[in-house]
C-alpha positions in Angstrom: 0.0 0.0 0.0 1.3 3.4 -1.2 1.8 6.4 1.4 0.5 9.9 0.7 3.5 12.2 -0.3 4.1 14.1 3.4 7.5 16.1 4.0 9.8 14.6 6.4 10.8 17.6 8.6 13.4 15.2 10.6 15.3 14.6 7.4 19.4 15.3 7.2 21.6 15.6 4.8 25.0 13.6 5.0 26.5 16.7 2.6 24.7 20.0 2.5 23.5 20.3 -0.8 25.6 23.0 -3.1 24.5 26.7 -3.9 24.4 26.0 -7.6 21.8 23.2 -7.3 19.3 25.7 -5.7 17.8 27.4 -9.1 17.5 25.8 -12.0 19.9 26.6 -15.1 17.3 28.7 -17.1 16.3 30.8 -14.0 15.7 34.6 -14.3 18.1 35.1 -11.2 21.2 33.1 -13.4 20.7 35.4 -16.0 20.8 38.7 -13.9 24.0 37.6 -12.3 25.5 36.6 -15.3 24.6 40.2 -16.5 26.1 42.1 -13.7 29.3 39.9 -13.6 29.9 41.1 -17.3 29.3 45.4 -16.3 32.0 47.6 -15.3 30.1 49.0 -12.4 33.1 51.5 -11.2 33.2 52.9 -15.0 29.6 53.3 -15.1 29.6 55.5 -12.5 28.9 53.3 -9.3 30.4 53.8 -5.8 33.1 51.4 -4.9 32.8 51.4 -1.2 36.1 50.5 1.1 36.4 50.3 4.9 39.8 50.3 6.3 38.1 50.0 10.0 34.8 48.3 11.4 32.4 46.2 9.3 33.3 45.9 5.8 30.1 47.2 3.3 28.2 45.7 0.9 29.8 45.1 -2.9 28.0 47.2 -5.1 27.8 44.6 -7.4 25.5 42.3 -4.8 22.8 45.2 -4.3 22.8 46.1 -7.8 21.8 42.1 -8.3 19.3 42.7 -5.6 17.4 45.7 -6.9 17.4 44.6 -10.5 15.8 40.9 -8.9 13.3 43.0 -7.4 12.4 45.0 -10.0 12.4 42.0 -12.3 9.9 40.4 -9.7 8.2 43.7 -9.0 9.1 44.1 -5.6 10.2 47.8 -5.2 10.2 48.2 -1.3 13.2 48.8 0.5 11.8 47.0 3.6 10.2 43.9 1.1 13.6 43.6 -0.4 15.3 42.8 3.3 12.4 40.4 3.7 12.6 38.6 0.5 16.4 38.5 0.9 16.2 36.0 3.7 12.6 34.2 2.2 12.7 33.7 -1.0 15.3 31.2 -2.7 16.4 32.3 -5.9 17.2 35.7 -3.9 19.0 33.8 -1.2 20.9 32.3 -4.2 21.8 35.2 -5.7 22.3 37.3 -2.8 24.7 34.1 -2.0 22.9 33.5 1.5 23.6 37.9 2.3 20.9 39.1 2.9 21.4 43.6 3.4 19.0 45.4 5.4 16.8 47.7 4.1 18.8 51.2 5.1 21.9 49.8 2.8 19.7 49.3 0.3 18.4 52.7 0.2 21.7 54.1 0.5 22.5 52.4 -2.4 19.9 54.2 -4.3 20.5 56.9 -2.9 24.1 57.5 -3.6 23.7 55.7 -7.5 21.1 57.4 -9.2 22.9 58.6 -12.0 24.7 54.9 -12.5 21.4 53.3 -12.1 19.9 55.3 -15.0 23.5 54.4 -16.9 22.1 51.0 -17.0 19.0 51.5 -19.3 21.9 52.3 -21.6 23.7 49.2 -21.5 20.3 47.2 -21.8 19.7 49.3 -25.0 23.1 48.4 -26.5 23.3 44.9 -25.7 19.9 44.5 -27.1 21.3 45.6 -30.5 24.2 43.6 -30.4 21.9 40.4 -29.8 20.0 41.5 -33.0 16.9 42.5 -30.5 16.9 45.8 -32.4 15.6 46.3 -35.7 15.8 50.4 -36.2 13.1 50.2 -38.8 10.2 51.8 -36.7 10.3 53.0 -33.6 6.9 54.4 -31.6 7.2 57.7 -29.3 4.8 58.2 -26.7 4.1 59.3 -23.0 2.4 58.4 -20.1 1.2 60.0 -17.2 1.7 58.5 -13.4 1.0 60.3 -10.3 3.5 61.6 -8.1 4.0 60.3 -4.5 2.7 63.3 -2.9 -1.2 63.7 -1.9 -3.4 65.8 -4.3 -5.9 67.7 -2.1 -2.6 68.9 0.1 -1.5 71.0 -3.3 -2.1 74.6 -3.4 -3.6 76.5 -5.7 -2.4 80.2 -6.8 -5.0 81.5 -5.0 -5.0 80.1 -1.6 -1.2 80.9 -1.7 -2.0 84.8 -2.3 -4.4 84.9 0.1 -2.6 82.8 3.1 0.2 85.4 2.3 -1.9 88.4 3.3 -3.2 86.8 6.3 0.7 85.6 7.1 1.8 89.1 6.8 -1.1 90.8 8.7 -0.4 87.6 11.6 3.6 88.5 11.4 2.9 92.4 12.2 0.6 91.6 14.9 3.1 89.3 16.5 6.1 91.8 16.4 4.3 94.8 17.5 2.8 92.5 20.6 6.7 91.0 21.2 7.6 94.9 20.8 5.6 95.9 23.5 5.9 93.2 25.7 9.9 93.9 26.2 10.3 95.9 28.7 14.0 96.1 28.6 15.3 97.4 24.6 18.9 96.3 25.6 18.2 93.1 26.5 19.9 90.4 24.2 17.5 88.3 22.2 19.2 84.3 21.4 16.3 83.3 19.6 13.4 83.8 17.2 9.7 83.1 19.2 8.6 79.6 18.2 5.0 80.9 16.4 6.8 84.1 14.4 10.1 81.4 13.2 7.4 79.2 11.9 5.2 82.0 10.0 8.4 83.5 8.7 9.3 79.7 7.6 5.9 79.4 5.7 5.8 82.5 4.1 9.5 82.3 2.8 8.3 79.0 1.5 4.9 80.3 -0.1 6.9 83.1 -2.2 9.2 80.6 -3.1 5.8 79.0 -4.7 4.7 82.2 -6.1 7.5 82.8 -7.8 7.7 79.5 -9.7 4.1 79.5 -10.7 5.0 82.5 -11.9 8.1 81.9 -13.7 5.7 78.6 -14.9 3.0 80.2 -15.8 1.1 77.6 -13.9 -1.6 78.6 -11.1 -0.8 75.2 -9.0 2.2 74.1 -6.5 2.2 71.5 -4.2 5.2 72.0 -1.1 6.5 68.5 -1.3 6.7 67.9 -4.8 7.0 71.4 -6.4 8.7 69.8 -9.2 5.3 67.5 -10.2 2.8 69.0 -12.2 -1.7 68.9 -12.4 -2.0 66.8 -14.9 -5.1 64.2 -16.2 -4.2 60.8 -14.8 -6.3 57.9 -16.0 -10.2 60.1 -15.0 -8.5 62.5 -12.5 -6.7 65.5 -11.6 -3.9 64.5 -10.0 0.0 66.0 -9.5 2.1 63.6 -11.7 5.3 63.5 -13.9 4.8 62.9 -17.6 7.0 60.0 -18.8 8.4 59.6 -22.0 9.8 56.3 -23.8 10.3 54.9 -27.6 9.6 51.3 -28.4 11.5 49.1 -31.1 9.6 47.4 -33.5 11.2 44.3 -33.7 10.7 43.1 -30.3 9.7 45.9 -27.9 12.9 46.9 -26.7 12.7 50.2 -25.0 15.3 52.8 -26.6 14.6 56.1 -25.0 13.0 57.0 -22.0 12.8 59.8 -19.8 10.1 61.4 -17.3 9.5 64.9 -17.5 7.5 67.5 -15.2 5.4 69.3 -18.0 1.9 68.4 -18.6 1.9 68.3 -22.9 4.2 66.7 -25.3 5.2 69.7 -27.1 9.2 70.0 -27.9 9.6 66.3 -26.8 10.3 65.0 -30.4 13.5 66.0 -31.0 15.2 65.3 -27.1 13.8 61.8 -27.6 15.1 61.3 -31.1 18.5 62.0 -30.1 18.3 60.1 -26.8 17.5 57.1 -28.7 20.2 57.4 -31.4 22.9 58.1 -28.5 21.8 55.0 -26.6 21.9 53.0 -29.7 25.0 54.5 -30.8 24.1 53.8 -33.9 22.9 56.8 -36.8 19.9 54.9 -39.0 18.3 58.0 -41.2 15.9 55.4 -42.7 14.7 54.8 -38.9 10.8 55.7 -39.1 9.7 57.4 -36.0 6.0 57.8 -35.2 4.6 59.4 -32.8 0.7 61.1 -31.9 -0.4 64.3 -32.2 1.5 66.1 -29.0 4.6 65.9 -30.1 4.1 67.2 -34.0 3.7 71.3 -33.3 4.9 73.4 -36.0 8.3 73.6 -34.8 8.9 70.3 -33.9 8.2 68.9 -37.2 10.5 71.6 -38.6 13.3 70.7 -36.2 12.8 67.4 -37.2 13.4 68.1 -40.7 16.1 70.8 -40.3 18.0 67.5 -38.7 17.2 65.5 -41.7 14.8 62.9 -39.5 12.1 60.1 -40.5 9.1 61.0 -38.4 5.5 60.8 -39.1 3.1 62.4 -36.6 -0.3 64.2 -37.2 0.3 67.8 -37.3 -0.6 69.7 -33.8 -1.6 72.8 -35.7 -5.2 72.6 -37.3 -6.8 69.2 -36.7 -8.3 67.3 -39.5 -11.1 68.9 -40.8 -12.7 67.5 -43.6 -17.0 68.8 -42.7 -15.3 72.3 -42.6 -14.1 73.1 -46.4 -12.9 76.1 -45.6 -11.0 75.6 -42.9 -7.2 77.6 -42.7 -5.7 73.6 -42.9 -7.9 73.7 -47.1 -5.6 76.6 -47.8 -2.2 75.8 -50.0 0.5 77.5 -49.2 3.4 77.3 -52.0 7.0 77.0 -50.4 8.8 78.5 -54.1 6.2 80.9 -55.0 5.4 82.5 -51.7 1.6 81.8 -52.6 -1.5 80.9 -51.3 -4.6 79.1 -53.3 -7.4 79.1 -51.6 -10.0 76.2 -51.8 -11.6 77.7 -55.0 -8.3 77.5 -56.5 -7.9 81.6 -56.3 -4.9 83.4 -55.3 -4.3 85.6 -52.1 -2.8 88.6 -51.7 0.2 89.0 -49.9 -0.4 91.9 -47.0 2.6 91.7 -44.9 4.1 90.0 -42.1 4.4 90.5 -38.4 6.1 88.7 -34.9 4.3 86.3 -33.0 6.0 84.5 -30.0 9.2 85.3 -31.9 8.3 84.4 -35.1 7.9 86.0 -38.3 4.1 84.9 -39.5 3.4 86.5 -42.9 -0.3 87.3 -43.7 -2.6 86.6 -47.0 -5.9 88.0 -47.5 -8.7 87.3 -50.2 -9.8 90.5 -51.9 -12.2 88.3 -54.7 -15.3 90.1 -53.7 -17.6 88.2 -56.6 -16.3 84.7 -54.2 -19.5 82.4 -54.5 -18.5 80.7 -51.1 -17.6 84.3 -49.3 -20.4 84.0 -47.0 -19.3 80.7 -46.3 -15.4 81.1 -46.1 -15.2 84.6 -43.5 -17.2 86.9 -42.0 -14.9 89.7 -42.7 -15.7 92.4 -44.5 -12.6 92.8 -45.7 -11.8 89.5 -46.6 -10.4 86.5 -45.7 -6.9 86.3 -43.7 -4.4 83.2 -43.7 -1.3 83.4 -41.6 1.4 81.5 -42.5 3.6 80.3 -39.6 7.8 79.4 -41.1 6.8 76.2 -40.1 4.0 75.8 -42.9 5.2 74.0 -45.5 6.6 71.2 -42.9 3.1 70.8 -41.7 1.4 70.6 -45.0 4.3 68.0 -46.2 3.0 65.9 -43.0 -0.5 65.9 -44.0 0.5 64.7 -47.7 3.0 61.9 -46.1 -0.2 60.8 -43.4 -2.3 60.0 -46.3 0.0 57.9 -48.0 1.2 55.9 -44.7 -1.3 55.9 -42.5 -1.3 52.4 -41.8 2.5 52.8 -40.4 1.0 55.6 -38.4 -1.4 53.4 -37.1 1.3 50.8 -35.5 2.4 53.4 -33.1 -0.3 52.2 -30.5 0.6 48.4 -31.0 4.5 49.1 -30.6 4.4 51.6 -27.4 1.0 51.4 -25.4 1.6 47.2 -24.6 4.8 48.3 -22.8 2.8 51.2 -20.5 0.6 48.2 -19.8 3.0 46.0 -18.8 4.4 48.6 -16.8 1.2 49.7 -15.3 -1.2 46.2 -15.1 1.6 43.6 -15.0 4.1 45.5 -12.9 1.0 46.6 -11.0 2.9 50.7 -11.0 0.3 53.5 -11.5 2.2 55.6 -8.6 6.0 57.0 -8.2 7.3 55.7 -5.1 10.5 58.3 -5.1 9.9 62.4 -4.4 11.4 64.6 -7.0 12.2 64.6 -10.7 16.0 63.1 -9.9 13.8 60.1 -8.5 11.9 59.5 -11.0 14.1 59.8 -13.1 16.1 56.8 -11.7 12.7 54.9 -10.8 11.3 55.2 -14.8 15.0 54.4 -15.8 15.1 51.0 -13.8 11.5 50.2 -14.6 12.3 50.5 -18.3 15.5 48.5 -17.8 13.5 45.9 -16.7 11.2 45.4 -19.5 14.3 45.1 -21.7 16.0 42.9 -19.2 12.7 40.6 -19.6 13.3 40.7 -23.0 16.8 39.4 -23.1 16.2 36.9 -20.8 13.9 35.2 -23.2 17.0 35.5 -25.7 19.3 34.5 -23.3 17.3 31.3 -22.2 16.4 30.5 -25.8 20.1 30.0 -26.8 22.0 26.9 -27.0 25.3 27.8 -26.2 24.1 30.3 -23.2 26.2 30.1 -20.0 23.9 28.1 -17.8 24.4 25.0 -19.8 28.5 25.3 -18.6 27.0 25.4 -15.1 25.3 22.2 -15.8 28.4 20.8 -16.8 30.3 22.2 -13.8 27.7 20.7 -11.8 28.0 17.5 -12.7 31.9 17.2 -12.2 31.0 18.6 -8.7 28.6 16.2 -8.5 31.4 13.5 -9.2 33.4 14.9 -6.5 30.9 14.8 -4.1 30.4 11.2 -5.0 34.3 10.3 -4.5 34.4 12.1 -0.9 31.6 10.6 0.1 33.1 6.4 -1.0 36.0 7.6 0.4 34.1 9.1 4.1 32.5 5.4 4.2 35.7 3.7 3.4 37.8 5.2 6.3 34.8 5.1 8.7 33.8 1.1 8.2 35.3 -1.1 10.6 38.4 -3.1 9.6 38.2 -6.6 7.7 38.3 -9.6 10.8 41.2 -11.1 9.6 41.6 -15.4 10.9 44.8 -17.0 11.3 45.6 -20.5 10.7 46.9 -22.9 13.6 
């Protein structure tokens, strides 16, 4: 009669079993070792701690294997890292049974940041290297997550003016009662009061606000995060940071990211471009680059061309209109001839030019008074008026390039939205978990590292020849080791051969 599988707590082993046999070859925690072993960490930028006295530190190169497990098992907790350091057993294998508290592993953030974003970099090139990488089309979007501060606890430009006036009457009341209470003139004073160094602390702080909305031209600050900005996240109104990434056709690899603290998209084209072709360091000028309406303004899409770039991107300036046929987006504007056609196929008249937001914006207007759509077209009695922006020809070009590849266009959302989905559903992160834009930075870098590190590790355990197999093959001579020690442990431990002599 067979007995029910039960574990045998009382069980002992006559060798404890070996480190190696703890994961199995293909394991995502083999792979992240293998790929730290292989960095230069001290010419990336990481601290190289050394103790001459006391206990020595951490390697570098152990934590950065410990926040990279964590982030590949979404577990971004300082304090959950300490914990799964000593619970779970891939970790204790990596870790090699050390398991840091949480303090050195925020110190390690800490004091990294800019060599934890250098890693993104190093996914990015190893990625085209492997072939991951096919610089054919490439999608550019952004998405918005809220920052770690709380909402209601912002302040608006108008609560800020008005808690300054009552600050100021309070302060004045306070020094003309401390003023009359002193008796003595001469007497030293060590010390501010307690209520007037903490209104003095708040209003130094509230036209520190000021000034930035200001200098923003925003009418919101919040006092924790004053770098984070109101912005629409998922059906609310929330502070966030606005983060921006590319995706690789081929297999998803993420090429450019970056988190930004401005609510729209505008003048992100370019920055990202170039980001991406530094990473890669690589120059493709066939690379197609699309990306959604924010980021093709006027001048972006001139930029873009200036720099002899691929992109297609609906232009910002005049949305599709096609039940308005005489909307300022109908009307042709000749580069060579310095002309514009209206709908009717009629000429305007050039009437001059003038400066808008720095730019010279020249001006056509329709004088055709017999026009059988006038009444249609304008209102104006003197006619209709068409400004033409420098950047008018660009746009015009991208509405003519739109309707010929729309369907590329259209891939944009199948290349770059699944990866803000992973990051947001899978990874289960709708929420920063760091304060200010450095931070975020270094959080949105590592998060992105991660989905490429997911992606090589598919590569990685795919291949034949991959370094886990040599383990294998170094287990199995250990293996024959162990088995020799452990003949020759029972042959020096039996008992002697009872040897009989002969009368």
């Amino acid at each position: 009669m067979t007995q029910p599988i039960a574990p045998d707590y009382g069980q002992q082993f006559l060798f404890p079993p070996a480190l190696e046999d703890w994961v199995a070859a293909d394991h995502p925690a083999r792979f992240l070792r293998e790929f730290v072993d292989q960095l230069d960490l001290a010419a990336l930028g990481f601290a190289m701690p050394t103790a001459v006295e006391g206990r020595p530190p951490y390697a570098s190169s152990l934590l950065l294997k410990i926040w990279l497990y964590g982030y590949f098992q979404r577990i971004r907790s300082t304090r959950k890292l300490e914990a799964a350091c000593r619970d779970q057993l891939p970790l204790l294998w990596l870790s090699g049974l050390i398991a840091p508290d949480h303090n050195s592993l925020w110190r390690f953030w800490r004091d990294n940041k800019q060599a934890l974003r250098g890693l993104f970099k190093q996914t990015v090139q190893l990625a085209l290297h492997t072939g991951a990488v096919g610089l054919a089309l490439q999608a550019l979007d952004g998405t918005k997550l809220a920052a770690a501060c709380s909402s209601p606890k912002g302040w608006s430009k108008e609560y800020m003016e008005k808690l300054l006036s009552q600050l100021d009457g309070a302060l004045e009341d306070l020094e003309l009662k401390i003023a009359t209470e002193n008796d003595d003139p001469s007497a030293p004073s060590y010390r501010l009061p307690a209520g007037l160094a903490q209104r003095q602390a708040l209003r130094e702080q509230i036209k520190k606000g000021l000034a930035q909305i200001q200098a923003d031209g925003r009418s919101h600050y919040h006092p924790v995060e004053p770098e984070a900005r109101r912005m629409k996240v998922g059906q609310n109104n929330r502070y966030a940071y606005n983060a921006q990434a590319i995706a690789d056709e081929k297999e998803g690899i993420i090429v450019a990211c970056d988190p930004i603290g401005q609510e729209t998209d505008n003048g992100q084209l370019m920055p990202m471009i170039q980001q991406a072709r530094e990473n890669l360091g690589v120059v493709a000028t066939d690379t197609l680059t699309v990306a959604d309406r924010g980021y093709a303004a006027g001048q972006d899409l001139q930029a873009a061309a200036d720099k002899g770039l691929n992109v297609l991107a609906p232009p910002l300036e005049g949305k599709p209109a096609q039940a308005r046929p005489y909307a300022a987006q109908q009307f042709r504007y000749d580069l060579k001839s310095h002309t514009v056609t209206c709908p009717q196929n009629r000429l305007l008249d050039h009437e001059g030019q003038t400066l808008r937001k720095g730019q010279r914006v020249e001006r056509f207007r329709c004088h055709h008074r017999d026009c059988p759509v006038r009444a249609q077209c304008t209102s104006d009695p003197k006619g209709r008026q068409i400004e033409v922006w420098p950047h008018q020809h660009q746009v015009q070009l991208m509405r003519q390039r739109l309707q010929r590849q729309m369907a590329q266009w259209r891939r944009r959302r199948e290349l770059i939205e699944p990866r803000f989905a992973q990051i947001k559903q899978h990874d289960g992160f709708r929420r920063w978990t760091v304060w200010g834009l450095d931070g975020v930075r270094t959080q949105w870098a590592l998060l992105c590292t991660t989905l490429n590190l997911r992606v090589l590790y598919q590569k990685w355990k795919s291949d034949p020849i991959r370094r886990p197999e040599k383990a294998k093959l170094a287990l199995v001579a250990w293996k024959s080791w162990l088995s020799w020690t452990h003949f020759n442990f029972l042959w020096l431990h039996s008992e002697p051969p009872i040897v009989r002599h002969s009368p």
